[in-house]
C-alpha positions in Angstrom: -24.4 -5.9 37.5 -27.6 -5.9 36.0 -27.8 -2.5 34.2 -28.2 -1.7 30.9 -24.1 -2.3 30.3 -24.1 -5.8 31.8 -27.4 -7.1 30.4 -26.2 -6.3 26.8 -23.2 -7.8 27.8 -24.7 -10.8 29.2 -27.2 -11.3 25.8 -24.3 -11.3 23.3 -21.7 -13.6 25.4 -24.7 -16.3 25.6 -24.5 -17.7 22.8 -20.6 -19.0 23.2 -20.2 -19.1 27.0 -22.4 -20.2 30.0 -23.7 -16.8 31.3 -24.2 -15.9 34.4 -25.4 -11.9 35.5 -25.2 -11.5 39.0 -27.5 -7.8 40.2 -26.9 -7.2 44.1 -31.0 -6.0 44.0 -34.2 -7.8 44.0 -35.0 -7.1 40.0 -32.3 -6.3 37.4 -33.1 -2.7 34.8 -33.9 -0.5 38.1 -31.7 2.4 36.9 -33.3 1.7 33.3 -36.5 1.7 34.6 -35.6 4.8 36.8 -34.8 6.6 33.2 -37.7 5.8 31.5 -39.7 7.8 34.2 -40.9 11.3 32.0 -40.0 9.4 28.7 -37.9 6.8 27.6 -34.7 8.4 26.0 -33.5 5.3 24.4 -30.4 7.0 22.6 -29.8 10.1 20.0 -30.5 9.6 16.3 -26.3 11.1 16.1 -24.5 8.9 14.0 -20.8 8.6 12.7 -18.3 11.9 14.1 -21.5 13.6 15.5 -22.1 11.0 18.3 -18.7 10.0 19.0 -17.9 13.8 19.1 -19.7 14.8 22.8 -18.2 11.9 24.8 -15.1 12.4 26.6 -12.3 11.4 26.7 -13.5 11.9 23.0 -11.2 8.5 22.2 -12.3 6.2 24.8 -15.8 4.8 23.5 -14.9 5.5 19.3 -14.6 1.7 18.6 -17.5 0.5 20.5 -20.0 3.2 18.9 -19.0 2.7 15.3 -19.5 -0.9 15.8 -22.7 -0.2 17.5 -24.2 3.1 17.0 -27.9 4.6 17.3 -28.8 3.3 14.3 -27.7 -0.3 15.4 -29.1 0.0 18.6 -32.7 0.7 17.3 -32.6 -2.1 14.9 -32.0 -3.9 18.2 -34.7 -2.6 19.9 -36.7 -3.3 16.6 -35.4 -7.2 16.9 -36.8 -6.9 20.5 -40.5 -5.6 19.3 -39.7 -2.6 20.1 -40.4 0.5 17.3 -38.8 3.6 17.7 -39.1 6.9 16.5 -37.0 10.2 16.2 -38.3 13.2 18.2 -38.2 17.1 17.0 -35.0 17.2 19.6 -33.0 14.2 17.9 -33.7 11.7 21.0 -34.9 8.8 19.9 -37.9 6.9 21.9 -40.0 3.9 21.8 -43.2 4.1 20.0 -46.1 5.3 22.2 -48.4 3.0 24.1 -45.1 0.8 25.1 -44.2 1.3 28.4 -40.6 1.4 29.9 -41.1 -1.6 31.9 -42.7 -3.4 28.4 -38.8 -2.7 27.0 -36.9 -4.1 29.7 -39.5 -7.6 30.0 -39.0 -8.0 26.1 -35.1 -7.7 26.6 -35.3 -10.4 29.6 -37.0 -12.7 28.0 -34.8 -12.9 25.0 -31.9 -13.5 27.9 -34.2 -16.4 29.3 -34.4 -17.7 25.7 -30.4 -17.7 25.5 -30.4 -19.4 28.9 -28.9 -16.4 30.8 -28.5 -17.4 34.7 -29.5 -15.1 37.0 -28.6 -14.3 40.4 -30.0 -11.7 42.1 -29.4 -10.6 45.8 -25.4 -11.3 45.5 -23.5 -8.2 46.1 -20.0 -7.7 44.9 -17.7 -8.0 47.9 -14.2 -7.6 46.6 -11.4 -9.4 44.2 -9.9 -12.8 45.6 -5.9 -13.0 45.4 -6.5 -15.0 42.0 -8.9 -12.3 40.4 -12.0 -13.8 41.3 -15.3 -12.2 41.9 -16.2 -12.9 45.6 -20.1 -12.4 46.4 -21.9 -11.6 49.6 -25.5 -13.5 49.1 -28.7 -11.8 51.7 -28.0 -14.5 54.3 -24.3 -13.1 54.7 -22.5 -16.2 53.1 -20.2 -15.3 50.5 -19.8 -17.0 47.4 -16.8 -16.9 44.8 -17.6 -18.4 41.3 -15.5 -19.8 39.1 -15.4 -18.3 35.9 -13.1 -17.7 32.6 -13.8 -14.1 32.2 -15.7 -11.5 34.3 -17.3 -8.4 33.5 -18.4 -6.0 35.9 -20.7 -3.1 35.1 -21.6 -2.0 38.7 -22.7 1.5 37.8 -21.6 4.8 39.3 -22.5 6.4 41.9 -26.1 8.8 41.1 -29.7 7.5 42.1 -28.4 5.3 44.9 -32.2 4.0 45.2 -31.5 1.6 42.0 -28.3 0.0 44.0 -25.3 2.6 42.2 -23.6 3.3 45.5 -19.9 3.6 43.8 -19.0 1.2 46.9 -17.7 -0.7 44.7 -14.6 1.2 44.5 -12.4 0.8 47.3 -12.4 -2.9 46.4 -10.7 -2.3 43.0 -8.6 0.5 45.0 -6.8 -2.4 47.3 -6.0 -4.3 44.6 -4.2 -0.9 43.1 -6.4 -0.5 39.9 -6.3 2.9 39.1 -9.6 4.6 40.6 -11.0 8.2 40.3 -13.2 9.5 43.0 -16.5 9.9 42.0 -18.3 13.5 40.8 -21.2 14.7 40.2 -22.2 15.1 36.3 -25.5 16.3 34.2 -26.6 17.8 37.1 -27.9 21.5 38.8 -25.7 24.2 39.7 -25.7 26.1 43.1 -26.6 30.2 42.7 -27.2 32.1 45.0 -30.5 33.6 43.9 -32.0 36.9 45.5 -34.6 35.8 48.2 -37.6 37.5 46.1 -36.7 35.8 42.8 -36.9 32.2 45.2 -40.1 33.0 46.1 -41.8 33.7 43.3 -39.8 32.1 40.5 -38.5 29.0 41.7 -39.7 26.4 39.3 -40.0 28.4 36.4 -38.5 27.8 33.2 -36.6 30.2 31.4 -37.2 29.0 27.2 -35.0 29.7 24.6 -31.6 30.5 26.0 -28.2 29.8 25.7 -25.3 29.4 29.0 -21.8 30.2 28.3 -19.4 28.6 30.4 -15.7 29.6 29.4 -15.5 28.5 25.4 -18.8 26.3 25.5 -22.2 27.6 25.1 -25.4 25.3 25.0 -28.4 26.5 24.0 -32.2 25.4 25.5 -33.9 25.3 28.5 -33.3 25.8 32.2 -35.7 26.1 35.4 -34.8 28.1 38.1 -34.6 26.5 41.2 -34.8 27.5 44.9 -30.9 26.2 44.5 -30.2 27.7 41.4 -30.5 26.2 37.6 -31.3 22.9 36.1 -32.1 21.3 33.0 -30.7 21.0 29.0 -28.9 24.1 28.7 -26.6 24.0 31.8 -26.0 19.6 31.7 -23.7 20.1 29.0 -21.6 22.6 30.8 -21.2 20.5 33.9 -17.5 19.7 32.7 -16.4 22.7 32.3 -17.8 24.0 35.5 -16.8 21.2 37.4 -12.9 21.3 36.5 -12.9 25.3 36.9 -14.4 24.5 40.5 -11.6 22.1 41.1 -9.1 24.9 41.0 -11.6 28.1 42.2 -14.5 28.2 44.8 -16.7 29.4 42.5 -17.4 29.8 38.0 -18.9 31.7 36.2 -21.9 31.1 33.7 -23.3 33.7 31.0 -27.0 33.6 30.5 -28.1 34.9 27.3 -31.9 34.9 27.4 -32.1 36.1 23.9 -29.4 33.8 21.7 -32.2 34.7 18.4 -31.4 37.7 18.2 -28.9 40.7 17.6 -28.5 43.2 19.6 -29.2 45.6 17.3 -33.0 43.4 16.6 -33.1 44.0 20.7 -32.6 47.6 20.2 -35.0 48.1 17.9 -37.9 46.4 19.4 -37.7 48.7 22.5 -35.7 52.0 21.0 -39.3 53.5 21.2 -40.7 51.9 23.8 -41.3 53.3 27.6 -39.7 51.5 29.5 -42.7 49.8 31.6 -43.6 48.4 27.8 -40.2 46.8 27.4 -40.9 43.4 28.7 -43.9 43.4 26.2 -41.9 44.5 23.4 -38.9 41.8 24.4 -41.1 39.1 25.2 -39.6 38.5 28.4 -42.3 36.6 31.0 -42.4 37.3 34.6 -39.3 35.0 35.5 -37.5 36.5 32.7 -37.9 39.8 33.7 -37.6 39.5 37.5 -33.6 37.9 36.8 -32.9 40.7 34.9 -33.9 42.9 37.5 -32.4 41.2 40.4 -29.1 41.2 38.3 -28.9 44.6 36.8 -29.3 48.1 38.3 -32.3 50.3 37.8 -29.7 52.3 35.6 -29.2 49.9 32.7 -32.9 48.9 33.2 -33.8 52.1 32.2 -31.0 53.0 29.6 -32.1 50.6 26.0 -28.6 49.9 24.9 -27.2 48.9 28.4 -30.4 46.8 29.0 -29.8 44.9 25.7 -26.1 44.0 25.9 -27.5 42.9 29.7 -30.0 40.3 28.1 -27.3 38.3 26.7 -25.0 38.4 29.2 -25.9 38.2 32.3 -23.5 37.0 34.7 -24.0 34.1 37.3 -22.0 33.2 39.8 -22.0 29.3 40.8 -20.7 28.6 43.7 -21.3 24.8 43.4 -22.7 21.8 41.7 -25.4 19.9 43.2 -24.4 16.3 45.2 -23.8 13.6 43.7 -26.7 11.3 44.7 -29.0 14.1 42.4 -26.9 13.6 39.3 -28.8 12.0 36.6 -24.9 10.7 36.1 -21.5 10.5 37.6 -17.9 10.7 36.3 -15.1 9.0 38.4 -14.9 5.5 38.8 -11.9 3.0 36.8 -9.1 5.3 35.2 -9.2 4.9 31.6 -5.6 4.2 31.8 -6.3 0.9 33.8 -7.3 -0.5 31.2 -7.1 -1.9 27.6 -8.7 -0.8 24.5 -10.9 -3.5 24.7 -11.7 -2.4 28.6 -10.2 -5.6 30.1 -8.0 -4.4 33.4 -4.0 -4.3 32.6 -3.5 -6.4 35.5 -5.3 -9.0 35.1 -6.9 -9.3 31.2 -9.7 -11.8 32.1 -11.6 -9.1 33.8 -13.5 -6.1 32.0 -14.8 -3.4 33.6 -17.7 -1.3 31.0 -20.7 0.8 31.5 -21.0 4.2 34.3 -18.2 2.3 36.3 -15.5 3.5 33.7 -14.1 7.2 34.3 -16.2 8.8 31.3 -18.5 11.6 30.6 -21.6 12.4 28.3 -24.3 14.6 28.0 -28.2 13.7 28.3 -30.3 13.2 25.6 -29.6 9.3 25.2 -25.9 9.5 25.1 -25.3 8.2 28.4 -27.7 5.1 27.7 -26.3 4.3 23.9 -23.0 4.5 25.7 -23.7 1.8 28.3 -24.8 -0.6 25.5 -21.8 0.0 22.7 -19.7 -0.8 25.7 -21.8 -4.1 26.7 -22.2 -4.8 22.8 -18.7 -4.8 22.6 -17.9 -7.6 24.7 -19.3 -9.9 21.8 -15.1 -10.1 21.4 -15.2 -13.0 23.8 -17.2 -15.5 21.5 
């Protein structure tokens, strides 16, 4: 695979074994191409207990990011040409003026200089009975290549236009890896919004707030969608909302659209006010105000203390999360427990399986990417 898992791979096995990266697409780096499209979230500037902390399971990727954390990954990227910076938010991206495509051509040309082989246009096809890779080239021939180890990173299953499809799983399947269906993850959730608030809102942000879902909250931003809500404050939530949905048809989320303050502050700045001056007085915009309409009665609108205690917790009702081909990412894949601590396969130990493929979870904000590469990084133990 010729993501960002299996290229890092494929750059630190070169120098002790004759490499070979085999990508099923034209180009390799589509899906980290497709990421750097709004700005290039390389990773998080989280180091140490505070990165390790948000993946899950929480004990899965420990090793791989103390042995290659943010910091080590932008002295990478440094190695590569490639200066970085630390933005107000924590994420870390390349300096401006370099491009996202300007990354990946510096990062292939170091793997040309280390006489990486590529391959492209071979798709993976299924296992033979001896644990080899077997490889369906454009024409139809397939090919099955010799080799002493093999390491797949062949994606999930989100943003099926850069070639993760998830197919790949049913081949593991009949071999009887261990294999978890693939879900949707860092993604929208499914609300039914009132027809007027569509209409006029949808594509609006809501600033400054903070979702509750069960024990977690997240605070940041969300747009409302004609679907429901998207964006920084609800992808952190997605697995909590996801494994209540397993068991329930719908969850439930808590907006608060004023986390700053009390709600005695809240009282106070409308305790005088008539109520057409209180969306003035609470800074609420037009989308603001129009939710807590649609999702209140005219009652507590119209009564201070009732309107206050509304403002930070309004209740919304999702009643799904959005498919799995708009997921920035995907959990599902190979079960954990398939595998060693080193991610080779318990039955057969010459085979490693790293990157989105793997059953694990992170949130956005360069986690999923600095996760891909401590997992490539890590196959260095092959030298």
């Amino acid at each position: 695979g010729g993501g960002p898992a299996g290229l890092m791979a494929a750059e630190v096995l070169a120098p002790h074994w004759e490499g070979h990266l085999y990508e099923k697409g034209k180009a390799v780096g589509r899906k980290f191409l497709v990421a750097g499209k709004g700005g290039f979230n390389l990773t998080n500037h989280a180091t140490g207990t505070a990165l390790e902390s948000v993946y899950h399971p929480v004990d899965l990727l420990h090793s791989v990011l103390r042995a290659f954390d943010s910091q080590r990954l932008r002295e990478w990227l440094a190695g590569l040409g490639i200066p970085t910076f630390v933005g107000s938010s924590g994420r870390v991206f390349h300096q401006r003026g370099i491009t996202p495509i300007a990354v990946l051509q510096a990062w292939l040309r170091r793997l040309q200089d280390l006489a990486v082989q590529f391959h492209l246009q071979h798709r993976f096809v299924g296992l033979t009975d001896d644990w080899q890779a077997q490889l369906q080239l454009s024409d139809g021939t397939v090919q099955v290549p010799m080799a002493n180890y093999t390491v797949f990173a062949l994606g999930g299953a989100s943003w099926s236009v850069t070639g993760s499809t998830g197919e790949w799983l049913d081949h593991f399947g009949r071999r009887g890896i261990p294999t978890r269906p693939f879900a949707p993850s860092n993604c929208g959730v499914e609300i039914d919004w009132p027809a007027a608030l569509r209409q006029h809102h949808a594509g609006k942000p809501l600033k400054n707030i903070a979702l509750t879902a069960g024990t977690y909250r997240q605070a940041g931003e969300a747009s409302l969608t004609d679907y429901g809500l998207e964006g920084n404050a609800v992808y952190p939530l997605i697995r909590p909302l996801r494994d209540h949905l397993a068991q329930a048809s719908t969850a439930e989320l808590r907006l608060d659209l004023k986390p700053q303050n009390t709600l005695g502050q809240l009282h106070a700045k409308i305790a005088d006010k008539a109520p057409r001056n209180y969306a003035k007085a609470l800074r609420l915009d037009a989308a603001a105000l129009a939710l807590v309409k649609s999702s209140s009665t005219k009652a507590v609108f119209l009564d201070p203390s009732q309107l206050c205690r509304h403002l930070k917790n309004i209740p919304l009702t999702v009643r799904a999360l959005r498919p799995t081909e708009e997921a920035i990412s995907t959990v599902g894949g190979i079960d954990p427990a398939a595998l060693h601590l080193n991610f080779s396969l318990r039955a057969c130990e010459r085979i490693f399986t790293i990157g989105e493929m793997v059953d694990w979870d992170a949130p956005t904000g360069g986690f999923l990417l600095q996760g891909c590469l401590s997992m490539g990084y890590s196959m260095r133990q092959l030298r």
